[in-house]
KOLBAMAR-982352 format. One record per atom (N, C-alpha, C): x, y negated, z negated. Coordinates in steps of 0.001 Angstrom, whole numbers, plus 500000, padded with zeros to 6 digits. Layout:
// residues N
XYZ...
// end
This chain:
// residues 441
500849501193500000500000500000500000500883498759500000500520497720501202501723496813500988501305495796500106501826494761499891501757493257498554500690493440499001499706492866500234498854491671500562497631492957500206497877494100500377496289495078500819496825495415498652497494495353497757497809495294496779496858494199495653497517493003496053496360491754495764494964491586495812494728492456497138493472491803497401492596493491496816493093494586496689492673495468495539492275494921494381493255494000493721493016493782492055492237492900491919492188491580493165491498491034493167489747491284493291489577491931493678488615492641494336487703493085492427488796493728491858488467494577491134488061494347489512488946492816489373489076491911488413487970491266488609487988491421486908486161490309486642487117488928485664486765487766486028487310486852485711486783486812483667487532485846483355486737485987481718487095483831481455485818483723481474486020481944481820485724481789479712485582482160478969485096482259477413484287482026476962483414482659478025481512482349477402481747483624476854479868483498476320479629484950475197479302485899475518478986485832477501479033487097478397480396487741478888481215487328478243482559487586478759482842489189478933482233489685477610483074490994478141481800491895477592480700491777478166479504492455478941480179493902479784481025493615480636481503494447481236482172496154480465483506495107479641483795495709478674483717496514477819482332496269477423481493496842476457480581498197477188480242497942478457479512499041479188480833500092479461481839499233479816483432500300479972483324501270479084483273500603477818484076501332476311482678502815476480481416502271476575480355503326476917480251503728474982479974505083475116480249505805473501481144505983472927482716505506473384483668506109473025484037505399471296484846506367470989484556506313469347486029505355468867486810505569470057487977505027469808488433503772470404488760502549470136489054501272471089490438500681470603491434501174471092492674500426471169493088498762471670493082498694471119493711496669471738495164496751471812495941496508472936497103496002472778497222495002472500498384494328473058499231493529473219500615493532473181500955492129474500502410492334475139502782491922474318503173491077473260504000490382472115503380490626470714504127490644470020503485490312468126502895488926468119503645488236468791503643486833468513502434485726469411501434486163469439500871485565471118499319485262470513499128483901470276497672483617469963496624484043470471496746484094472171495649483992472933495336485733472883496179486719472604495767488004472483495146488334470810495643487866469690494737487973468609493313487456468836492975486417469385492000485265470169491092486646470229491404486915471745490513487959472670490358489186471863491257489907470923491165491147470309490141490693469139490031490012468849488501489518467103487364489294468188487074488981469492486067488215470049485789490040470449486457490808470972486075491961471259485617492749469897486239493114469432486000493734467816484777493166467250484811491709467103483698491663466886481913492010467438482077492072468661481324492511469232480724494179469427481959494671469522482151496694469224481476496444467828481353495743466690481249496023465441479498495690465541479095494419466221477730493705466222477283494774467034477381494948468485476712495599469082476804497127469275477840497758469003478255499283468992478568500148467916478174499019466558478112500108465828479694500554464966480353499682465667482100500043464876482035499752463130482811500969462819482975500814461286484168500098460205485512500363461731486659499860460753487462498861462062488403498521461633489613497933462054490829498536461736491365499237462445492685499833462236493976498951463062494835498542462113495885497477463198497691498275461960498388497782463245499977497826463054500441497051462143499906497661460793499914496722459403500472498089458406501136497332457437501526497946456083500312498826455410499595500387454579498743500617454212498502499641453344499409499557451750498680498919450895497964497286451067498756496517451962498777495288452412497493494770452888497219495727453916495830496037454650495059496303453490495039497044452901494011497269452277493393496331451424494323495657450867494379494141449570492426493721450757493177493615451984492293492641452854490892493580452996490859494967452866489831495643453288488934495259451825489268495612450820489014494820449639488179493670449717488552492684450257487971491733450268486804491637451201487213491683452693486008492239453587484937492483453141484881493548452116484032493850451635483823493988449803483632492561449555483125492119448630483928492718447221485256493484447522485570493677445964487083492880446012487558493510445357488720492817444595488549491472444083489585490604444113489795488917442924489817488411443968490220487991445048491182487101446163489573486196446965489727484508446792488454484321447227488213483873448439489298484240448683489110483854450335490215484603451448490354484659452514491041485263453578492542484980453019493039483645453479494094483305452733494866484438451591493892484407450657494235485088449534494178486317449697494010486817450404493617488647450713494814488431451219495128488088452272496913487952453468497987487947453222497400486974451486499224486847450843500279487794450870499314489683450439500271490432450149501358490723451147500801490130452483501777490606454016503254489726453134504567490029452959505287489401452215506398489535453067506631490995453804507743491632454235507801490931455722508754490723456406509471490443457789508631491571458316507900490934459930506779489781460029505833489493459213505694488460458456504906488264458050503616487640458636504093486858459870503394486611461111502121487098461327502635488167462220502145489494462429500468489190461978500678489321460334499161489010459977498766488302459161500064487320458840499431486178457517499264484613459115498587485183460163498354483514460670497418483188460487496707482066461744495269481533461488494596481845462207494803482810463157494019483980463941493266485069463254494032485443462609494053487014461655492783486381460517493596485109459960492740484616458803491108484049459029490725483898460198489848483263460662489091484794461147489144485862461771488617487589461746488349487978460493489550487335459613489089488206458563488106487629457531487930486541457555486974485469457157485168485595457765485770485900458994484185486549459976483842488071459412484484488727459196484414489996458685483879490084457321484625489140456615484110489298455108482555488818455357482199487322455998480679487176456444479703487980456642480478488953457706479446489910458437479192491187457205479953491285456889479456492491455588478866491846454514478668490651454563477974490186453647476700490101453374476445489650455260474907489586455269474609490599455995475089491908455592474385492910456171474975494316455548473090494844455053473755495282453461473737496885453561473928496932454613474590498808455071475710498992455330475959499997455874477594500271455895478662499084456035479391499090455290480412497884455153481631498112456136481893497317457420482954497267458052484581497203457222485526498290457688486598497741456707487640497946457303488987497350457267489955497022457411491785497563457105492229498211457774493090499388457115494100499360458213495427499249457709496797499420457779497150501017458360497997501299459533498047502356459831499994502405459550500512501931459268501986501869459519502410502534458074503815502324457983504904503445457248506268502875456112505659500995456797506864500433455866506934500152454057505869500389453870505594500092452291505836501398451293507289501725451458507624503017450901507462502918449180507764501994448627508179501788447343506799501122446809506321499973447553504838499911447280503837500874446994503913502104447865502739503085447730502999503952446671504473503923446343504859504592445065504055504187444246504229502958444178503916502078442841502271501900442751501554502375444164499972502419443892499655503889443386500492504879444011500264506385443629500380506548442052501308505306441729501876506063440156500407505431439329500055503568439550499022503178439196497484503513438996497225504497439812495858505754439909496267506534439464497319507035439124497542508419438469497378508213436547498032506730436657497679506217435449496409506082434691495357506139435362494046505587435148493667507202434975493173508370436017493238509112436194493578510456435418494886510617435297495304511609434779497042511282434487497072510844433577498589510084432664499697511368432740498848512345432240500395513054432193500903513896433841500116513519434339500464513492436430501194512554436403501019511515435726501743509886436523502814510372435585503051510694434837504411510879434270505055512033434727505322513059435561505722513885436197506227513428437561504686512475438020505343511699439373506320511066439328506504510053438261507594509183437401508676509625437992508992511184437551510084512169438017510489512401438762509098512410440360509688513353441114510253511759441913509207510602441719509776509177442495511322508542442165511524509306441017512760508430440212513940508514440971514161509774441524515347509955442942515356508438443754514264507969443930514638506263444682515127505467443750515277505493442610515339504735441544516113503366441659517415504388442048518663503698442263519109502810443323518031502598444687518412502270445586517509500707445742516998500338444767516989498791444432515509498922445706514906499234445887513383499589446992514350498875448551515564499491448476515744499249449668515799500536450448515115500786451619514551501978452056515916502249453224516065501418453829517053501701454835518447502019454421518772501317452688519912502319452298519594503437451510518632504104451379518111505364450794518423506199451911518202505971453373518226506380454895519383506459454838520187505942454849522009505627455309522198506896454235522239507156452921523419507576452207522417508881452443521584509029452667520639510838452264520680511702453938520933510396454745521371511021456148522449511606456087523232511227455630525433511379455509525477511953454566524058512931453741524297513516452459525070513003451969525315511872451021525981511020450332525456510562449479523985511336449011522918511424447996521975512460447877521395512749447375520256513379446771519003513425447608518215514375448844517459513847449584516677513604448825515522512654448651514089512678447669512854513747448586513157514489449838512129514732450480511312516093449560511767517188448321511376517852448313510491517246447206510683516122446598509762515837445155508477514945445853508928513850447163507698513382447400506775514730448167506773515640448648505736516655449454505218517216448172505838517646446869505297518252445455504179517482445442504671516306445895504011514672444522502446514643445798502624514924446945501528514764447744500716516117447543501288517352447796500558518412447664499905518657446193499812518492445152499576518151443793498599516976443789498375516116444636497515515171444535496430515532445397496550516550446665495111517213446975495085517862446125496094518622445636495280520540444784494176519594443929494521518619443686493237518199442523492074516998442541492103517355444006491328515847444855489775515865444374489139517308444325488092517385443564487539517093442235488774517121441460488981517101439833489242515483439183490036514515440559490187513359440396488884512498440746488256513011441731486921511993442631485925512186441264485631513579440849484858513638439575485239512578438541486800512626438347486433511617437065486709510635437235487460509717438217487344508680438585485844507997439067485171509306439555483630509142440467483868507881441947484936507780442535485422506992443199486021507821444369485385508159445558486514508929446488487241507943447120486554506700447239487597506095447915489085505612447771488590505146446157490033505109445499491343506020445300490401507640445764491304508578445686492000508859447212490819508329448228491841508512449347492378507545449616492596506293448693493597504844449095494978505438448359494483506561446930495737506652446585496200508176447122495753508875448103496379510221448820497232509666450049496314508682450650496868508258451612498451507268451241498232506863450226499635505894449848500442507483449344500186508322448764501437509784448788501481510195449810500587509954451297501191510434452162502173509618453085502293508178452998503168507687453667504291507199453047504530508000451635505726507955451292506098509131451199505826510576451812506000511501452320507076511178453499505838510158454738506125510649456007507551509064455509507244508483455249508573507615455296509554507192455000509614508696453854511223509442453516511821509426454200510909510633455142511377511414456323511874510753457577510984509177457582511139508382458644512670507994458434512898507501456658514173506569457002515286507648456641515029508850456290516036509236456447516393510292457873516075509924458846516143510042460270516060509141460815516082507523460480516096506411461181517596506175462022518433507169461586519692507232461885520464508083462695519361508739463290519994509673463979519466509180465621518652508151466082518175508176467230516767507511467028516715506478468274515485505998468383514369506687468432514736507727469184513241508990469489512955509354468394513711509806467605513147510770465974512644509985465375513283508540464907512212507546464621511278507077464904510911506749466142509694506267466688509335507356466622509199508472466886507838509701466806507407509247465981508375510052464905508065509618463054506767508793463002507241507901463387506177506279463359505189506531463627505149506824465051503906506953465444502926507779465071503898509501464686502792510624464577502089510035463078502813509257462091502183508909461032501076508262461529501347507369462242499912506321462514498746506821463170499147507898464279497870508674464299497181509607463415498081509769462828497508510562461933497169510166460568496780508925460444496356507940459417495101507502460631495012507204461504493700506905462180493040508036462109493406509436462193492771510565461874492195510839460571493149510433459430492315511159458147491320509430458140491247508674458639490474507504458745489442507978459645489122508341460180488290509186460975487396509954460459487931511017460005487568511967458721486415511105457335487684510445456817487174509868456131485349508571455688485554508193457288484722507328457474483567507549458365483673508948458315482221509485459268481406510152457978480347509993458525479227509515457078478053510760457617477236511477457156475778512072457471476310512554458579477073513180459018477067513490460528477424512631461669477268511213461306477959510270462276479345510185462094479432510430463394481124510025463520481676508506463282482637508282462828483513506889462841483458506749463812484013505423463953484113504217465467484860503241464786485978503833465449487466502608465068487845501645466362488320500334465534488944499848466542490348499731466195491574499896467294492963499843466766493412498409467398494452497581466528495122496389467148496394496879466875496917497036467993498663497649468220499177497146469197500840496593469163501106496779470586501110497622471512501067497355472317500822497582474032501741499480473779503080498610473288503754500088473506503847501206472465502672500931471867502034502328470600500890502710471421500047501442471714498750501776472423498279502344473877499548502284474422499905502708476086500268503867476109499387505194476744499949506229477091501844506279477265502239506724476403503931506626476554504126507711477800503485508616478290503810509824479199503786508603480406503432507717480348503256506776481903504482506000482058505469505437481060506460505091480979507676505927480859508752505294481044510642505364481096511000505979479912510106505679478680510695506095477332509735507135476990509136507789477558507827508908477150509107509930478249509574509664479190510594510596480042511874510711479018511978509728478121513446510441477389512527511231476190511485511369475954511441511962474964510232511556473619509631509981473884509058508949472543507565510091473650506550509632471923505251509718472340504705508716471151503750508798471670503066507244470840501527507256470229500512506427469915499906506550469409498428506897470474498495506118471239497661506169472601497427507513473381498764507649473302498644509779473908498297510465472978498994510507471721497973511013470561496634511237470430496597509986470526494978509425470785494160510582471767494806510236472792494076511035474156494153512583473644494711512757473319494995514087473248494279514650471915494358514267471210492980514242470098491609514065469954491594512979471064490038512656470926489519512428472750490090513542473428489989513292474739488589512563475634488605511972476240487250510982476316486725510034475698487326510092474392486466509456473560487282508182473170488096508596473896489305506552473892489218505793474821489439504170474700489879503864475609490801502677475409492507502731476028493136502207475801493313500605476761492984499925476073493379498501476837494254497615476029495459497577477742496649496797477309496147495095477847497081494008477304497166492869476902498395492748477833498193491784478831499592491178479502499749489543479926500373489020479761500989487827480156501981487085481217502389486567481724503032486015482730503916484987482340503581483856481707504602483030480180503524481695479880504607481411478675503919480181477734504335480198476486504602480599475751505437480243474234504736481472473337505808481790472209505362482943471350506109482481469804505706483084468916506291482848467872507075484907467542508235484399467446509050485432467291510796484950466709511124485894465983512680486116465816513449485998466537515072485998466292516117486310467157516944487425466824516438487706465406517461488723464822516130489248463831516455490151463457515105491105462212516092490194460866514741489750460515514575489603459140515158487734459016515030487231460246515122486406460343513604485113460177513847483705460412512807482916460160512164483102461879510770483287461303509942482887463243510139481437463656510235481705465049510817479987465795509624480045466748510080479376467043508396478742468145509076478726469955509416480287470267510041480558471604509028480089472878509945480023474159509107479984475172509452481184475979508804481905476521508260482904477196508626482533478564509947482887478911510199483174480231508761483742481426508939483317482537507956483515483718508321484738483621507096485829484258508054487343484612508539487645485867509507488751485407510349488942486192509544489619487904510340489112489087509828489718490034509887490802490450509002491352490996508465492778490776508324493629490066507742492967489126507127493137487972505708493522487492505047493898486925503434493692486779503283492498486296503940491738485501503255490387485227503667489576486256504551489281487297504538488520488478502972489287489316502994490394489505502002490777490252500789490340490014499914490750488515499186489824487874499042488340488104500121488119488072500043486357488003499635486181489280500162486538490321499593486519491718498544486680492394497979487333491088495972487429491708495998485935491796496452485257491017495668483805491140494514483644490404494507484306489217493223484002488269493522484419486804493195482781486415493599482705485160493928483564483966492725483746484132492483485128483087491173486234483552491619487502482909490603488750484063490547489763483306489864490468483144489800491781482532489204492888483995490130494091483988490809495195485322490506496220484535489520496762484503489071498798484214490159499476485218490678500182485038491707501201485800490895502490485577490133503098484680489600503779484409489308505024485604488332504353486451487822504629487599488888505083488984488758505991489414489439505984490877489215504681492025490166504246492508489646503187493300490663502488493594490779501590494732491709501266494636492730500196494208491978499668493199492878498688491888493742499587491262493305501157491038494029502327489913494903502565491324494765502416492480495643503305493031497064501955493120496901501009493393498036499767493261498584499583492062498082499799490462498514500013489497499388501340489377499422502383490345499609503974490271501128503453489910501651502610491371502885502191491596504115501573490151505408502697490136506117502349488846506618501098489393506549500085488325506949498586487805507602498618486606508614497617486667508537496761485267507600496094484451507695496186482970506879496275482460507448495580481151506404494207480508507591493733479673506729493964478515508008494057477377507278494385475763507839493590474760507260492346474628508044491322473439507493492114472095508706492072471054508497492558469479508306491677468851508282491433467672509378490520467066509908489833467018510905490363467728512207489815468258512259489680469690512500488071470105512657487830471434514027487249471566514319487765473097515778487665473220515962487422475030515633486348475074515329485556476325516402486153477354517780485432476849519041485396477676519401486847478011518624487920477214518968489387477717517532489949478077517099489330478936515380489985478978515453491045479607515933491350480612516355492649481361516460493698480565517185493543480065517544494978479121516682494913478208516662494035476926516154493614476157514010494170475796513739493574477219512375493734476722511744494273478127512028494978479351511464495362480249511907496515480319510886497776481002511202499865481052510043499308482449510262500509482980509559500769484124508253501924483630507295501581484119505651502218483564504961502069485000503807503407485041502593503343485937501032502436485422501052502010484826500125500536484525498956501737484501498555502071485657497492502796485530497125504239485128498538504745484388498268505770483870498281505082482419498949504167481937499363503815480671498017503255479486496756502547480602496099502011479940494995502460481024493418502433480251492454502303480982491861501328481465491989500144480877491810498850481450492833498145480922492987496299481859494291495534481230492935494062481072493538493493480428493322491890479955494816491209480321494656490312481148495398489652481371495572487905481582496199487407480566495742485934480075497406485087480723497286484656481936498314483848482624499383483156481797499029482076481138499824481391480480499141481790478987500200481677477893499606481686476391500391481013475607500085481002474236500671479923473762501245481169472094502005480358471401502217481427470134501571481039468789501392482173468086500753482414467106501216481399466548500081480754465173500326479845464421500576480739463244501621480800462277501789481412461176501395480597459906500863481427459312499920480483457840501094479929456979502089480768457254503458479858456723504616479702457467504337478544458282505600478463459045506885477653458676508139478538458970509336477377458290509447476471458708510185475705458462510799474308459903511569474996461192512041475607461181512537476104462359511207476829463119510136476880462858509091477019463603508639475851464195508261475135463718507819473611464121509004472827465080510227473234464835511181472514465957511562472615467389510997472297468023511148472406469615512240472734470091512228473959471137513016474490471461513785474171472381515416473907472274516090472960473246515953473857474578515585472841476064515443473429476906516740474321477529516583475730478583517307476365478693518212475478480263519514475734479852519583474836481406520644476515482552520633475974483665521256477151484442521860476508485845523274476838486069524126477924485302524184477520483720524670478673482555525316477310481021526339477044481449526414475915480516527609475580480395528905476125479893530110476233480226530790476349480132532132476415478765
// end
């Protein structure tokens, strides 16, 4: 298929999205029954995709019946916020639910995107007094946190458990809750692994899942605190294999996160009705990885999971851009700056995109036809983290992917602008000196 019979495919095929409240009418007939709705996105950092992902969600939730929000968040962190959503905990407003996001990005989900969903959310369960929509963290980084919620229910619960756990957690003791040097010295056996006391400390907390819900009379509390022993299970295991290879880690990652949307699944299907989740992830958790460069060395992700678990009953839509500014890093664990977003690269999917010539569009690939067959074609494919790193974008943030195996439909928003963070440093607010070319010397 050449450029011009290429264009005038997508064009053809693309429904424009101008931001009325019929916008994604379409969308919504797409998604059909399916139980599962993934949201990407190309960057962490990108307003106009948090924007479009609450305007959709909210709607899956009003009109289809959705029960939760599942996003690329910390468990306990998320949860502070699911809490609130729905009418319990102290925190009296959005703001105050967000605080706990503490750790590098904090971005991510303490902005005024996030805070303004989650503010609509707490509303909507308010005035409507059946099943309560809720809000939940699928990720792996809050190793020492979930300790510290596992040991706190065990306390309430059953004391002389929490004092045994005491025991089997105390192997981290020494490593000050820094997880990545617990990883370094238990990789190089140069310590003590902790992996056989946290699987005790998890398997010991089902054998008595019946015995705890009785006297607590609370299941939920018991699966906020199974689920916090299980991701300090899986993220032993994560950091102490964070060192051997990107692949073993990212599985790690991922198989946790599906499989936290799974016992969320489980968990939140009620009388025979099944759950209806929505996920907010990037693009490259939420994108069939078998369609990309890094699913060929070996990664699988949350999206194939997905498919492969709940076959039919997903549907993955990625988030892409062309440029306009992002809020992101230069280094991990650094302050967010207020970047600009290089144009994309040519021959690319976001040059291609950009070339429909329309602003913004939402593209079902779903279907045979021939928009899926011009998407078939491998491209570059760009994936901002975090961390943006302009002067090495090549390497840095573009793999080659089939677009239309990767996602079932795309959203694609031309120019965007970056997330506002609820706490931004000064080096966020300072304008970014322009890039000049050739540099100087």
């Amino acid at each position: 298929m050449s450029d011009k019979e290429t264009l005038h495919a997508i064009r053809a095929a693309a429904l424009p999205l101008d931001g009325g409240a019929r916008d994604y009418d379409a969308l919504l007939d797409f998604v059909g029954d399916a139980r599962f709705v993934l949201l990407g996105e190309a960057t962490h950092g990108t307003h106009e995709f948090y924007e479009e992902r609450a305007r959709i969600t909210q709607r899956l939730i009003e009109e289809k019946g959705f029960h939760a929000v599942a996003v690329e968040a910390d468990w306990p962190d998320a949860y502070r916020v699911n809490r609130y959503v729905r009418g319990q905990g102290e925190d009296a407003d959005a703001d105050a639910a967000l605080s706990g996001f503490q750790r590098f990005p904090n971005w991510m989900w303490r902005n005024t995107d996030v805070q303004a969903f989650v503010e609509w959310l707490h509303g909507h369960n308010r005035k409507n007094a059946g099943r309560q929509v809720g809000f939940y963290g699928l990720d792996l980084y809050s190793m020492f946190t979930s300790i510290t919620e596992v040991l706190g229910y065990l306390d309430k619960v059953d004391p002389q458990a929490a004092r045994l756990a005491r025991e089997r957690y105390a192997c981290f003791d020494h490593y000050e809750e820094d997880s990545q040097h617990y990883g370094y010295t238990a990789s190089l056996s140069l310590s003590e692994s902790c992996e056989q006391g946290v699987i005790e400390q998890l398997n010991l907390l089902q054998q008595r899942a019946l015995e705890y819900m009785q006297k607590d009379g609370a299941d939920e509390a018991f699966f906020y605190a199974q689920q916090n022993a299980r991701l300090v299970k899986n993220a032993e295991e994560y950091y102490r294999t964070m060192f051997r290879g990107r692949v073993s880690s990212w599985n790690l990652r991922d198989s946790h996160m599906a499989e936290t949307l799974d016992a969320l699944a489980q968990h939140l299907s009620k009388d025979g009705e099944p759950a209806k989740i929505v996920v907010w992830e990037h693009n490259s958790h939420i994108g069939d990885a078998r369609a990309t460069e890094v699913g060929q060395l070996g990664e699988w992700n949350v999206g194939e999971l997905a498919r492969k678990a709940y076959d039919g009953d997903t549907r993955l839509i990625g988030f892409s851009t062309y440029e306009g500014t992002v809020t992101a890093a230069s280094e991990w664990d650094a302050p967010a700056e207020h970047k600009r977003v290089r144009p994309g690269m040519p021959g690319s999917y976001e040059a291609l995109l950009h070339d429909v010539g329309i602003e913004r569009f939402f593209l079902p690939l779903r279907e045979a036809g021939a928009a899926r067959e011009a998407l078939m074609q491998r491209r570059l494919e760009r994936a901002i983290g975090v961390i943006y790193l302009p002067r090495t974008e090549r390497h840095s943030h573009y793999f080659s992917a089939q677009m239309a195996r990767q996602f079932d439909a795309v959203i694609h928003i031309d120019r965007t602008s970056a997330v506002t963070p609820l706490d931004p440093g000064g080096g966020w607010h300072s304008a970014e000196p322009p890039e000049t070319y050739p540099e100087g010397l």
